[in-house]
C-alpha positions in Angstrom: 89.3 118.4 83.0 86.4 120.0 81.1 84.4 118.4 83.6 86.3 116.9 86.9 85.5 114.4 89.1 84.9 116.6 92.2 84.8 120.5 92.4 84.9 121.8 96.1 81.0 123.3 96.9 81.0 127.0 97.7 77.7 128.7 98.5 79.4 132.3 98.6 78.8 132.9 102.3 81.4 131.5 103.5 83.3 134.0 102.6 81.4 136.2 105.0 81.9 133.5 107.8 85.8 133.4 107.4 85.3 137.2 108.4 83.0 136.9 111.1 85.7 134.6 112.6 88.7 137.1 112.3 86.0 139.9 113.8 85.0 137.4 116.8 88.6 137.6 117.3 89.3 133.7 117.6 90.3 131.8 114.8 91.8 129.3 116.9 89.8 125.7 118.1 87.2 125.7 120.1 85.3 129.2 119.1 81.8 129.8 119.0 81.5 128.1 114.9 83.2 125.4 116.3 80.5 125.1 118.9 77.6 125.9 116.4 79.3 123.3 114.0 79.2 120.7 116.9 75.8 121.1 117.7 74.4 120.9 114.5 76.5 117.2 113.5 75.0 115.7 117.1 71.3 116.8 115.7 72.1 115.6 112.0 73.2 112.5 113.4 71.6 112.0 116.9 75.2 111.1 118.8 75.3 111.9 122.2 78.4 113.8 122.0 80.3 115.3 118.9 84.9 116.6 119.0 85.1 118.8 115.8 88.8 117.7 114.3 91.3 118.8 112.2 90.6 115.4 109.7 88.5 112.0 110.0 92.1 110.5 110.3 92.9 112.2 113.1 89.5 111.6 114.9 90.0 107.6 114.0 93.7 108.3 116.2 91.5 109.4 118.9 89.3 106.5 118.8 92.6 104.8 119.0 94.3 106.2 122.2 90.9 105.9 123.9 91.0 101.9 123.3 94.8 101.8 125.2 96.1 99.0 122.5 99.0 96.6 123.8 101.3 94.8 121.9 99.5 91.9 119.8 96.0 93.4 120.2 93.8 93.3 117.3 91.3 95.6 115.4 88.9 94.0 112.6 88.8 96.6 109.9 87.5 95.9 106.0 90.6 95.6 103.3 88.1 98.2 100.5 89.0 101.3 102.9 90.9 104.4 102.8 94.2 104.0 104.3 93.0 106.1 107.6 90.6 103.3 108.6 93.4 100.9 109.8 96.9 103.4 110.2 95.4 105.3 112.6 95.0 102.3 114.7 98.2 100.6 113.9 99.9 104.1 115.0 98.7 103.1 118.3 99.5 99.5 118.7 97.2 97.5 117.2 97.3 95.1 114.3 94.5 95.3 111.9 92.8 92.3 110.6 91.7 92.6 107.4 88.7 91.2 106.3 86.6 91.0 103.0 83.6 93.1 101.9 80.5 92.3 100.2 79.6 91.8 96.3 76.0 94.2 96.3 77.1 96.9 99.3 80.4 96.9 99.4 80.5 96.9 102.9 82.6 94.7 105.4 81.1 91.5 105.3 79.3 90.5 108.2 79.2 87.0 107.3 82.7 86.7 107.9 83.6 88.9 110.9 83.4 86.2 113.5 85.7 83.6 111.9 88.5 86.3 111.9 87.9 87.1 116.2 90.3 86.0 118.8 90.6 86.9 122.4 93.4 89.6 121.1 90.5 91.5 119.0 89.5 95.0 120.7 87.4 96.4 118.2 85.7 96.4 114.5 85.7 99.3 112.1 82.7 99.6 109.7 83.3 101.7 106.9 79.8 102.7 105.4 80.8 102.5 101.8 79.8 105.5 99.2 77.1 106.2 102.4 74.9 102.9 102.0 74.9 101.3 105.7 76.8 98.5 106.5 74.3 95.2 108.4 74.3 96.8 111.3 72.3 94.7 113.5 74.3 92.2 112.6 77.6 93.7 113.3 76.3 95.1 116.8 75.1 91.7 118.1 78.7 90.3 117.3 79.9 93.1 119.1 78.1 92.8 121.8 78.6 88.9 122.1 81.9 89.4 122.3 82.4 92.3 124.2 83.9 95.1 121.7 83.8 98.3 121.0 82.2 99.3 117.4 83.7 102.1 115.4 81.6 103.6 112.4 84.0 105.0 109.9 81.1 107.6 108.8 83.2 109.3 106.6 80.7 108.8 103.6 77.8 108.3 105.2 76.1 111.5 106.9 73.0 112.5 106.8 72.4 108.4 105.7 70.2 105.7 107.8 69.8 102.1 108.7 66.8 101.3 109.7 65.8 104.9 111.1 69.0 105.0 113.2 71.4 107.7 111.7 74.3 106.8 110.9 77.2 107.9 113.3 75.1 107.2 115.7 75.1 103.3 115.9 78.6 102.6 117.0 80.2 103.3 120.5 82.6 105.6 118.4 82.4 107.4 115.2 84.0 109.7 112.8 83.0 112.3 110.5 85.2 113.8 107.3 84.9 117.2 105.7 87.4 116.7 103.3 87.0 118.6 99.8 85.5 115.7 98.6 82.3 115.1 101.2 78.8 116.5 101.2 79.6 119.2 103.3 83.1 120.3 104.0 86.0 123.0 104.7 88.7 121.7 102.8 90.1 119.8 105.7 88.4 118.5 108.9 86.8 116.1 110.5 85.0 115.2 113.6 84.6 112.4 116.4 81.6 111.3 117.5 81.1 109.5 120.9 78.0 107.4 121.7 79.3 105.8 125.2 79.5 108.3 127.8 82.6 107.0 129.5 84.7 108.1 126.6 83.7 111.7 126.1 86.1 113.0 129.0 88.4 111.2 128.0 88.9 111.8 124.4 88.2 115.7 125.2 91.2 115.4 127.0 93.1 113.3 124.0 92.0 116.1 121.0 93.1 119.2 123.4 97.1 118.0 123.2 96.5 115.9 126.3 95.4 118.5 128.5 91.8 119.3 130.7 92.1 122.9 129.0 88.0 122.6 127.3 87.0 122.4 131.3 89.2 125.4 132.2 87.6 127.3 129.1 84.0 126.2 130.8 85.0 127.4 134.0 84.5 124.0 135.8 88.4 124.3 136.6 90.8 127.4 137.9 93.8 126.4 135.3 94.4 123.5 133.1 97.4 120.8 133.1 98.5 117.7 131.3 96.7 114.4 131.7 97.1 111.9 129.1 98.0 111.2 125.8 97.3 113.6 123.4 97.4 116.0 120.5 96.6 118.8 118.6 93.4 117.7 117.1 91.2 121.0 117.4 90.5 122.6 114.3 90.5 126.0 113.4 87.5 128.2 114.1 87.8 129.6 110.7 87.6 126.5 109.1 84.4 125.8 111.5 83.0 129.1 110.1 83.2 127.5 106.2 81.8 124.4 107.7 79.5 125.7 109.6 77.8 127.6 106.6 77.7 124.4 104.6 75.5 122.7 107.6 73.2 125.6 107.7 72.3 124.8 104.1 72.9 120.7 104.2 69.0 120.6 103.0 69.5 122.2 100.0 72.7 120.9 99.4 71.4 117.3 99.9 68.6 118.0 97.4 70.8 118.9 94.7 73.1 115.3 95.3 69.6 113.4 95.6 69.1 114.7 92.3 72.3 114.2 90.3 72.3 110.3 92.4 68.7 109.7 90.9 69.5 111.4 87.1 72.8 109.0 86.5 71.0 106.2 88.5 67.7 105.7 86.0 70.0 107.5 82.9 72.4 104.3 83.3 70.5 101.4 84.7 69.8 99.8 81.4 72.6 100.6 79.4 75.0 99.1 82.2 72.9 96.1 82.4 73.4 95.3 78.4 76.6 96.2 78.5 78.0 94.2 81.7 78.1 96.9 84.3 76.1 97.4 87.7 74.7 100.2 89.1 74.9 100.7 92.8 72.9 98.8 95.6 70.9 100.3 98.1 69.1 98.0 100.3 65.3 99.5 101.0 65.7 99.5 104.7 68.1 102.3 104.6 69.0 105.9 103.5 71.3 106.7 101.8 74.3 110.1 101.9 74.2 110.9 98.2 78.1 110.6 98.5 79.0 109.4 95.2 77.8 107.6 91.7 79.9 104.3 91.1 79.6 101.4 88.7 81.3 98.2 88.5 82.8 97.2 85.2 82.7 93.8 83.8 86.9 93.3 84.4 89.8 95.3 85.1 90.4 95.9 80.9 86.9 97.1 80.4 87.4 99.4 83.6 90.1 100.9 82.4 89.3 101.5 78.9 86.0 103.6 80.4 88.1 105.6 82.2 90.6 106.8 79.1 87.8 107.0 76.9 85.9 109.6 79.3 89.4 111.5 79.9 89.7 111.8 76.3 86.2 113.2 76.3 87.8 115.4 79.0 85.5 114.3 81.8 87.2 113.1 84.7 86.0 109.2 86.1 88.1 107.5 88.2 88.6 104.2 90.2 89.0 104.0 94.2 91.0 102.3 96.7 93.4 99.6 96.0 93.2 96.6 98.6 94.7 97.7 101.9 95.8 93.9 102.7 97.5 93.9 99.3 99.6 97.4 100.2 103.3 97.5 100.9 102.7 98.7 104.1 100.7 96.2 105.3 103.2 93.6 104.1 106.0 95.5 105.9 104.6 96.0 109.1 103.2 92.6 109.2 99.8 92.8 109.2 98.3 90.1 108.6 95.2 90.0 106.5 92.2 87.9 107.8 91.1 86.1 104.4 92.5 86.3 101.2 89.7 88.9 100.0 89.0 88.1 96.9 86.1 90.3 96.5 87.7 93.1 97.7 90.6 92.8 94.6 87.5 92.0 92.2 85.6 95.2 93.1 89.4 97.1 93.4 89.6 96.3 89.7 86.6 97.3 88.4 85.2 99.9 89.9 85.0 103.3 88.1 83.2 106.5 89.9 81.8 109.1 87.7 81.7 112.9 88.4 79.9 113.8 91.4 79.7 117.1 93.2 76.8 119.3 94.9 77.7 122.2 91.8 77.3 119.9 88.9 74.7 121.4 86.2 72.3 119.6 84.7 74.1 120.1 81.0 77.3 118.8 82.5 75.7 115.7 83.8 73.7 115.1 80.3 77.0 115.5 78.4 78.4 112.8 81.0 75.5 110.6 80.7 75.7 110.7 76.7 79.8 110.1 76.4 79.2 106.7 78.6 76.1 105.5 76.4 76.8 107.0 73.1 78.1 103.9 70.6 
């Protein structure tokens, strides 16, 4: 493509970073960009603690072990996700409940959480959708009424808000992706970020292969053993290096997506209102991550037509997830799905997300901008 739907952000110091990290002489987890890395996502997001991984999935299977699922437990989790946000808890024993998302937000409905609780659910997974908040207060009081633990699937939505709260920080768990694709990234990584105390030890424990070995790095211990469930979750400190050069600069970088969000935002708004598209929703109460430009076709024909006649134009646009409830996984494993989500399949089908990265010129975006409204 002339002009692709993502192109990976490089700054051209983190090239010097990957060195510094071969020169520190640890390129394995836990070095001191890992660390630096760490610090900098609990300030951006104002958690209490913050487990740099090696992918968003893999901090979601953390969140899993920590919750000790037994057979016929349940996890609420919305149907218009990635994959990650209900396998890594069915990996572990539960059985996600699907439910459906909202028309403006696309964001797990609220509305119709509680109808799909039974004494077997553990736990709800928000997914923050293109980085626009999910209703949060909301959410948390039915969490709290019923006594469950509240994962924030953040992986669009750093450096975004709800109601002054940052994002990442609402939930009892969350995680973080630095995937190609995100604001700020390394190619591949992610991070867990816990907001009750009681789980930090715990999932330390969990990322490091099972094992107390951070402590006996910190000196609290003499040598390290096995505890508990585990894996190899740590992330490379190399990879921290590229991502911690990418945090140093988040301001400008969040600038430039502000921009490019605001430029296809008023450039479109009329011309997809007279020809039977909408433009994103952002409710004024919250903030938010830039993440990506979307509209929503008028039906699945229309949707797809759009796409081929930008790829003939050689600019890449492109739909999104296809409803997890719907998947042959899903149907094999017998998860059930909580409703039939039939705004989740609507939205599936005409959804189309145009080119979006931190690098993108302001030529490129005009020539984008003058394929879609050009007669």
């Amino acid at each position: 493509m002339n002009i692709p739907f993502n192109k990976p952000y490089f700054s051209g110091a983190e090239i010097a970073a990957v060195r510094q990290s071969f020169e520190n002489l640890h390129t394995s987890g836990c070095g001191p960009f890992t660390k630096e890395a760490e610090a900098r996502i609990k300030e951006i997001t104002n958690s209490k603690y913050c487990l740099l991984t090696t992918s968003c999935t893999h901090a979601l299977e953390i969140s899993a072990i920590l919750l000790n699922f037994q057979p016929g437990d349940e996890i609420i989790v919305p149907s218009y996700t990635f994959v990650s946000s209900a396998l890594a808890f069915m990996m572990h024993g539960a059985t996600p409940i699907f439910c459906d998302i909202r028309p403006d937000t696309l964001n797990i409905d609220e509305a119709q959480i509680e109808q799909l609780i039974t004494p077997r659910t553990k736990a709800i997974v928000v997914v923050h959708y293109a980085g626009i908040a999910c209703e949060m207060d909301e959410i948390k009081a039915l969490t709290n009424k019923h006594k469950l633990t509240l994962i924030e699937d953040n992986a669009h939505g750093l450096f975004g808000t709800y109601k002054g709260q940052k994002l990442g920080s609402i939930g009892d768990l969350a995680t973080q992706s630095f995937h190609e694709t995100k604001n700020v990234s390394c190619g591949e990584g992610g991070a867990l970020l816990v907001n009750k105390s009681e789980y930090f030890e715990r999932a330390e424990i969990i990322r490091e292969k099972g094992t107390n070995r951070s402590r006996f790095f910190r000196g609290q211990i003499d040598k390290y053993t096995w505890m508990d469930l585990g894996s190899s979750y740590v992330i490379s400190d190399t990879l921290a290096a590229i991502l911690t050069t990418q945090l140093r600069l988040y301001k400008d970088i969040q600038a430039k997506r502000r921009n490019i969000w605001t430029a296809y935002n008023e450039s479109l708004t009329e011309w997809a209102s007279i020809n039977g598209f909408t433009v994103p929703t952002v409710p004024a109460d919250r903030e938010q991550s830039y993440h990506m430009y979307f509209m929503l076709a008028p039906n699945f024909k229309t949707r797809q037509a759009f796409i081929q006649r930008l790829k003939e134009s050689r600019i890449g646009a492109v739909f999104h997830y296809v409803p997890l409830h719907d998947s042959p996984a899903a149907k094999h494993y017998g998860s059930p799905s909580g409703s039939d989500c039939p705004i989740t399949r609507s939205i599936s089908d005409r959804i189309v997300r145009l080119p979006f990265f931190t690098g993108m010129t302001e030529p490129e975006q005009t020539r984008v901008v003058q394929e879609i409204v050009k007669p």
